[in-house]
KERO-301688 format. One line per 10 residues: number of its first residue (from 0); their letters; for each residue x, y, z of C-alpha. Coordinates in Angstrom, 2 decimals. Each point is the difference from the previous one (the first is absolute). Last residue first. Layout:
BEGIN
NUM> A> X:Y:Z ~ ...
This chain:
BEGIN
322> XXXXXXXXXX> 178.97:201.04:9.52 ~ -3.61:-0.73:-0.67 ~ -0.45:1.28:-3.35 ~ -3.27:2.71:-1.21 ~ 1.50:1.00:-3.09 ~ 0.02:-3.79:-1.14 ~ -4.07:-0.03:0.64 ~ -0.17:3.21:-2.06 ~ 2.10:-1.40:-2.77 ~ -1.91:-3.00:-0.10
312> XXXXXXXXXX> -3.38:1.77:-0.09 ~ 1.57:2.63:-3.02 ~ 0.51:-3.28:-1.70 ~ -3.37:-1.72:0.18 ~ -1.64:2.76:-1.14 ~ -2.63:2.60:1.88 ~ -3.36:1.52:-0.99 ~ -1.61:-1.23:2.88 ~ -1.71:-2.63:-0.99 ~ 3.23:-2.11:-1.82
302> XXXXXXXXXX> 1.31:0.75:4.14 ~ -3.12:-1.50:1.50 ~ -0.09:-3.39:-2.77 ~ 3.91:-0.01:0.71 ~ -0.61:-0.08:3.91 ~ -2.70:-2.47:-0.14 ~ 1.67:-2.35:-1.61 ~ -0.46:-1.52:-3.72 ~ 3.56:1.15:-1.17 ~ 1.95:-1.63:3.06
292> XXXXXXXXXX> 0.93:2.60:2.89 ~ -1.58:-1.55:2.88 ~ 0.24:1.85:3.32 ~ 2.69:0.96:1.45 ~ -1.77:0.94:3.61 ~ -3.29:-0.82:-0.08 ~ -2.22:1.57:2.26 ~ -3.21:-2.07:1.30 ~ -3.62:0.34:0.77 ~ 0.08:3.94:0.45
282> XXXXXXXXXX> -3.77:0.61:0.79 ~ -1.62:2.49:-2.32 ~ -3.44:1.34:1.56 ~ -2.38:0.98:-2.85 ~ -3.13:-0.63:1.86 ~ -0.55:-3.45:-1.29 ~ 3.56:-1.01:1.05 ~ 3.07:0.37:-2.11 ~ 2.88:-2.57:-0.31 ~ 3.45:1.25:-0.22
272> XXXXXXXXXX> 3.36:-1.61:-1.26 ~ 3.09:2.27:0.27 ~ 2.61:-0.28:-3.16 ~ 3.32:1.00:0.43 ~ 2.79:1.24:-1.83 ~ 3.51:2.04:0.35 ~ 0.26:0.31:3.56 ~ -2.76:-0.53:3.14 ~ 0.71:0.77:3.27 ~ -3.14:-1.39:1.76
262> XXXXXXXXXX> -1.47:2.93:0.99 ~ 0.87:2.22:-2.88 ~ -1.21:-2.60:-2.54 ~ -3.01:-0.57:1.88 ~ -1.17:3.55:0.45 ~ 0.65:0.03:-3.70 ~ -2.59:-2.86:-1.09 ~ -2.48:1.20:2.56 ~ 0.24:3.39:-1.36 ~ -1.06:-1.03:-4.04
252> XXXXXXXXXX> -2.86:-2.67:1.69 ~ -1.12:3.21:1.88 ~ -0.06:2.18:-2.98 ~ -1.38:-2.44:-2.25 ~ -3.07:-0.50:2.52 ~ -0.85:3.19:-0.09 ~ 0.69:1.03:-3.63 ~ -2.10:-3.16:-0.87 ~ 1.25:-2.27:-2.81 ~ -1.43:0.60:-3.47
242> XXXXXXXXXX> 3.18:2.54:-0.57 ~ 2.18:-3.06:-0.23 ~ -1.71:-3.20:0.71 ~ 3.43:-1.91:-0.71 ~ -1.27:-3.97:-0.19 ~ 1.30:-3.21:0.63 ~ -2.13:-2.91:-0.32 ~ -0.59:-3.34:2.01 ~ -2.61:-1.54:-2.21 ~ 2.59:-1.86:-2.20
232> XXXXXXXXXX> 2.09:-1.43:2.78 ~ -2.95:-0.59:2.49 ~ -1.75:-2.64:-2.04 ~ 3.54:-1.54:-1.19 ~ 1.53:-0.25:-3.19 ~ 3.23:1.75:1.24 ~ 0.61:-0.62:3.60 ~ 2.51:2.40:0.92 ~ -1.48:2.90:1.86 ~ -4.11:-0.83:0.21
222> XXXXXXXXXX> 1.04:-3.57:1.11 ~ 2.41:1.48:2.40 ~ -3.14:2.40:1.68 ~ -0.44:3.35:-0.73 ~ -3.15:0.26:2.20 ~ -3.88:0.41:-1.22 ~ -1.37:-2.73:2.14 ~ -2.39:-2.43:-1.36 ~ -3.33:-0.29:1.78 ~ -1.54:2.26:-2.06
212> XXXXXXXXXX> 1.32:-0.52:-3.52 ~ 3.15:1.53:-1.50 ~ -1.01:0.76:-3.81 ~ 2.21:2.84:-0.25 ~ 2.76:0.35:3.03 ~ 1.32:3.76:-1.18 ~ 3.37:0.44:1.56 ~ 0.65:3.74:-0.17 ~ 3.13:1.83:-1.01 ~ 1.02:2.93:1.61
202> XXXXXXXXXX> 2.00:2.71:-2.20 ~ 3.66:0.26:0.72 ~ 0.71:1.90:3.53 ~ 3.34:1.63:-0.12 ~ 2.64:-0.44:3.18 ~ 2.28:3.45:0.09 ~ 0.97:2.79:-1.90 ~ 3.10:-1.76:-1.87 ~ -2.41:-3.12:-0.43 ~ -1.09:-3.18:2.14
192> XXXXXXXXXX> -2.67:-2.09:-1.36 ~ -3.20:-0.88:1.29 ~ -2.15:-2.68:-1.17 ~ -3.58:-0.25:1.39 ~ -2.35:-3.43:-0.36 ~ -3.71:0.59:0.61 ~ -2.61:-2.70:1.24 ~ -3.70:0.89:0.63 ~ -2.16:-1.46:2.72 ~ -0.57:-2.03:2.78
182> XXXXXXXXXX> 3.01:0.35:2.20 ~ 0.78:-2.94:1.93 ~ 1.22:0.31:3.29 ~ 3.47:-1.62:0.32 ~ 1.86:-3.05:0.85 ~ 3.36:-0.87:0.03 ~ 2.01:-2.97:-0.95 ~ 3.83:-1.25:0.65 ~ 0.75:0.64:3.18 ~ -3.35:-0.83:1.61
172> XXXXXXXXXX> -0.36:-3.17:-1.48 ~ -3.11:-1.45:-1.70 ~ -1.23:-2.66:1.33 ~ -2.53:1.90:2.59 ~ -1.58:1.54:-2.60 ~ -2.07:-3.09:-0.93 ~ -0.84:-0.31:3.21 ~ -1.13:3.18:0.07 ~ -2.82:-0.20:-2.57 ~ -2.10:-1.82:3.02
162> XXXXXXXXXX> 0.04:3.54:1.66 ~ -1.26:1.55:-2.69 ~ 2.29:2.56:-2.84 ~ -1.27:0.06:-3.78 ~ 2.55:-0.49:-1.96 ~ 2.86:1.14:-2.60 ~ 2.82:-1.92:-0.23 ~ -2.33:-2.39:-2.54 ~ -0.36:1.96:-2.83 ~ 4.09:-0.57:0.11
152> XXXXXXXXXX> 3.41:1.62:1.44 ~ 2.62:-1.98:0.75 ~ 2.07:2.08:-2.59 ~ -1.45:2.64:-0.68 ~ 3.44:1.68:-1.48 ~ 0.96:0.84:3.36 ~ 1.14:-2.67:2.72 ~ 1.17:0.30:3.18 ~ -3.33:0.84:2.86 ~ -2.11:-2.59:-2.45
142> XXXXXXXXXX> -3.60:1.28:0.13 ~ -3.39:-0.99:1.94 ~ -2.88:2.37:-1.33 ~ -3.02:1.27:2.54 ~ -3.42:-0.31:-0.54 ~ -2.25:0.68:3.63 ~ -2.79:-2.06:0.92 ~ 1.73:-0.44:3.43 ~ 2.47:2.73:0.72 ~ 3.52:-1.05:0.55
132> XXXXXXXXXX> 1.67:-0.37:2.94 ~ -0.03:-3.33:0.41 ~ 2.32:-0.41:-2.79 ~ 2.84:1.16:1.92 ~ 1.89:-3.03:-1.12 ~ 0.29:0.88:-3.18 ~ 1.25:3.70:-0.09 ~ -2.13:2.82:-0.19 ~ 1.07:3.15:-2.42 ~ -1.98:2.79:-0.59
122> XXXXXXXXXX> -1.52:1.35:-3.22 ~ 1.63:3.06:-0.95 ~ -0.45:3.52:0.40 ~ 3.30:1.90:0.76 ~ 0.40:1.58:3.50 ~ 3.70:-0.31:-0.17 ~ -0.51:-3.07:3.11 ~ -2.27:-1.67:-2.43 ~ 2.08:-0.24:-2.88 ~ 2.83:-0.97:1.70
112> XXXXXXXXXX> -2.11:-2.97:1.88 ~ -1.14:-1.04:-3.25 ~ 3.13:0.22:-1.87 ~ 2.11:-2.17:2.65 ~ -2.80:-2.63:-0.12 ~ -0.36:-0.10:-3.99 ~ 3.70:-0.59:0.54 ~ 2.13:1.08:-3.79 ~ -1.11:3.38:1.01 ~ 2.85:-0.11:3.11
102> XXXXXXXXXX> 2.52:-1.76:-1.42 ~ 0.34:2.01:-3.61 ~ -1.00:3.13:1.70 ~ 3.20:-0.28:2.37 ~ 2.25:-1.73:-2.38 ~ -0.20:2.85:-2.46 ~ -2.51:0.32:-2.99 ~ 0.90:0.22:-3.64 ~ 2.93:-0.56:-1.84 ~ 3.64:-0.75:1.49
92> XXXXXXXXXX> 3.76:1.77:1.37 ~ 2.18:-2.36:1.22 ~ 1.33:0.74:3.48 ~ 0.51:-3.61:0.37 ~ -2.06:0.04:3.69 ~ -3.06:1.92:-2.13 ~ 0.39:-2.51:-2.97 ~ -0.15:-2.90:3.28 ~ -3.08:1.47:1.03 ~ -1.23:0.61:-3.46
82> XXXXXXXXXX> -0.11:-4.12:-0.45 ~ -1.18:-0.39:3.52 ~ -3.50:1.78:-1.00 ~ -0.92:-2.58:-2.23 ~ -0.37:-3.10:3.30 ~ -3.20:0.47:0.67 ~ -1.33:-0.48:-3.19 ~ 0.61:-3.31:-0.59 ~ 0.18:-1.11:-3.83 ~ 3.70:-1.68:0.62
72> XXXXXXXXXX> 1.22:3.09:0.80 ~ -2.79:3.39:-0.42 ~ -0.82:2.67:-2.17 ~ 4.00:0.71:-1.34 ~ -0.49:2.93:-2.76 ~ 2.74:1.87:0.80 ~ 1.75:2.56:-2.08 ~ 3.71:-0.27:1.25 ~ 2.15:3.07:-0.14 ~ 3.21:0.93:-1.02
62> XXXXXXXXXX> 1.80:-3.42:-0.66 ~ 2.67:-0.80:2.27 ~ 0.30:-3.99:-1.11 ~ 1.04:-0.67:3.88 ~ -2.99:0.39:1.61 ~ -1.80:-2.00:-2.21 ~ 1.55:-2.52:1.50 ~ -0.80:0.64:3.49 ~ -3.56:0.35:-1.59 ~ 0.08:-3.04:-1.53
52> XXXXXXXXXX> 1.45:-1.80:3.38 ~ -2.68:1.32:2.71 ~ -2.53:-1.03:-3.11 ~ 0.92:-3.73:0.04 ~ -3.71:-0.48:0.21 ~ -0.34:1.30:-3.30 ~ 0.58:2.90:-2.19 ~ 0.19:0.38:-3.60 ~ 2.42:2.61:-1.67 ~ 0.07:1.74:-3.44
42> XXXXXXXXXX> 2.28:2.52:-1.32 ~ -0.24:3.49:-1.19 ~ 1.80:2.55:-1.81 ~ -2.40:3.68:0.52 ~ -0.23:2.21:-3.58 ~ -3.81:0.90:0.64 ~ -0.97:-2.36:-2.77 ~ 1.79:-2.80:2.32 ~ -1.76:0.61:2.88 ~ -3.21:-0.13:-1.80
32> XXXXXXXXXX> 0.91:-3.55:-1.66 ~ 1.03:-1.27:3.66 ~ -2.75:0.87:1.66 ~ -2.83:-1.24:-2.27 ~ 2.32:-3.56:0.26 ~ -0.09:-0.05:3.82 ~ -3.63:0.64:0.08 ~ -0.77:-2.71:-2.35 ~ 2.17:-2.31:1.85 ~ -1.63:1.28:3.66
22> XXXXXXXXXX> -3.50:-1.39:-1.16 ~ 1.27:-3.90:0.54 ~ -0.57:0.07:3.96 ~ -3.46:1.44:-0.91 ~ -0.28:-2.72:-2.65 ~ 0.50:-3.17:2.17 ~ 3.86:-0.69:0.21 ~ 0.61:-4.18:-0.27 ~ 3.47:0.61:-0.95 ~ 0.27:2.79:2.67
12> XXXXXXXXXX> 0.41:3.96:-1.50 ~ 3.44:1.79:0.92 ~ -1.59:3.31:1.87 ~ 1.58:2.84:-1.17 ~ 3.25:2.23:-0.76 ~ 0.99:2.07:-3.08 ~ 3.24:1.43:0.26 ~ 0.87:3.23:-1.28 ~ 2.94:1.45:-1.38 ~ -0.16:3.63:-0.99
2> XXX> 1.43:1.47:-3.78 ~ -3.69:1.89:-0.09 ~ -0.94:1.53:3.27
């Protein structure tokens, strides 16, 4: 590995980037210093909207592989799994997941209905304009289909459904939002991360919502994510229950997590979202396909749990090329 050229790729922050958008710098930077302890070269490369034309270019430079950290163009979601596409079409080799898992988990819609037809618990999927088929009385969650990070998501996406509610619904569009049951109960984050035997399950981490009241909804909202200062920020809390954590309910989390990296043809790193009914049911809420690799993510806190460094994750995730 050491003597290999390498070129960093990702998401080109906006002038007026909010901090989600921003996140990707410190990610790009913790990459770069651990590729170059391991003995990689590396360079640097934002992408944009003239992404057909960096990659064309990038096709020329003949590095070995490209890590790639790209989360979405212009801060839209839908449009990060082009960027592996055209890698694929280059025949250049990259980090983490291939086109296929990168298109098809980066659609809430897409993951629901894959979930569901691989027999995975999960929480449905209704689109807008069938809002007349939900239950009365019932609390469901509205989501953006494109986006990860929360974004779109606040205390208000969740409600309680009644026919006058749909109105409301009615302005949202059906290719851009979906809605889902909502789970009332705990929240658990699980990385996985391939190795020479196969995916490994780091430690689950719980979201603890302390001093949550009643009527507010214990959800990972954008607030909770980015908003530093805020009521949600600083009681949203990440936690690795560790042996305190019910063999039961570890063990199905633990399977859930690899069903889903087998089913969706997962490589290098992933992280499934799960919430867990009052009976211990874990519902697969969302798999996240490259997820964030900045120093205060969920995938370093799971790795630092396990036992693991930053380095041997790196190597493991470079082991694991597309080519």
């Amino acid at each position: 590995m050491r003597g290999k050229r390498s070129c960093i790729i990702y998401n080109q922050p906006r002038e007026d980037a909010l901090p989600d958008e921003l996140d990707v710098l410190d990610q790009v930077e913790m990459i770069e210093k651990t590729l170059h302890e391991i003995g990689i070269v590396t360079r640097k490369k934002g992408i944009t909207a003239e992404f057909m034309k960096e990659v064309a270019e990038l096709a020329q430079e003949k590095v070995d592989f490209v890590f790639n950290l790209v989360e979405s163009i212009n801060n839209k979601g839908e449009l990060c799994y082009f960027v592996p596409a055209l890698l694929n079409m280059y025949n250049i080799p990259y980090t983490g997941n291939p086109v296929e898992a990168m298109f098809i988990t980066t659609s809430k819609s897409l993951t629901s209905k894959t979930l569901r037809n691989a027999g995975i618990n999960n929480p449905g999927g209704y689109p807008p304009s069938q809002h007349k088929n939900l239950i009365s009385g019932h609390r469901y969650i509205i989501k953006p289909i494109w986006e990860d990070g929360s974004l779109g998501i606040t205390g208000e996406s969740v409600f309680t459904y009644t026919p006058e509610y749909g109105e409301k619904i009615e302005r949202f569009k059906d290719s851009h939002w979906l809605i889902e049951d909502y789970i009332d109960g705990r929240e658990f984050n699980i990385s996985v991360l391939a190795g020479k035997n196969g995916p490994e399950v780091m430690p689950p981490a719980e979201m603890v919502f302390h001093n949550f009241k009643d009527h507010q909804p214990k959800i990972v909202d954008f607030k909770a994510k980015w908003e530093e200062g805020t009521f949600e920020y600083e009681n949203t809390i990440r936690n690795f229950p560790g042996d305190k954590l019910n063999p039961v309910l570890k063990e199905r989390i633990m399977n859930a997590a690899l069903q889903c990296w087998h089913v969706f043809g997962l490589k290098g790193y992933a992280r499934v979202d799960m919430r867990v009914d009052k009976n211990d049911n874990p519902f697969v809420i969302e798999v996240n396909a490259n997820p964030c690799l900045s120093p205060d993510s969920g995938v370093v806190a799971a790795i630092t749990a396990a036992g693991l460094s930053f380095t041997t994750v790196v190597e493991r995730i470079i082991d694991d090329l597309n080519i």
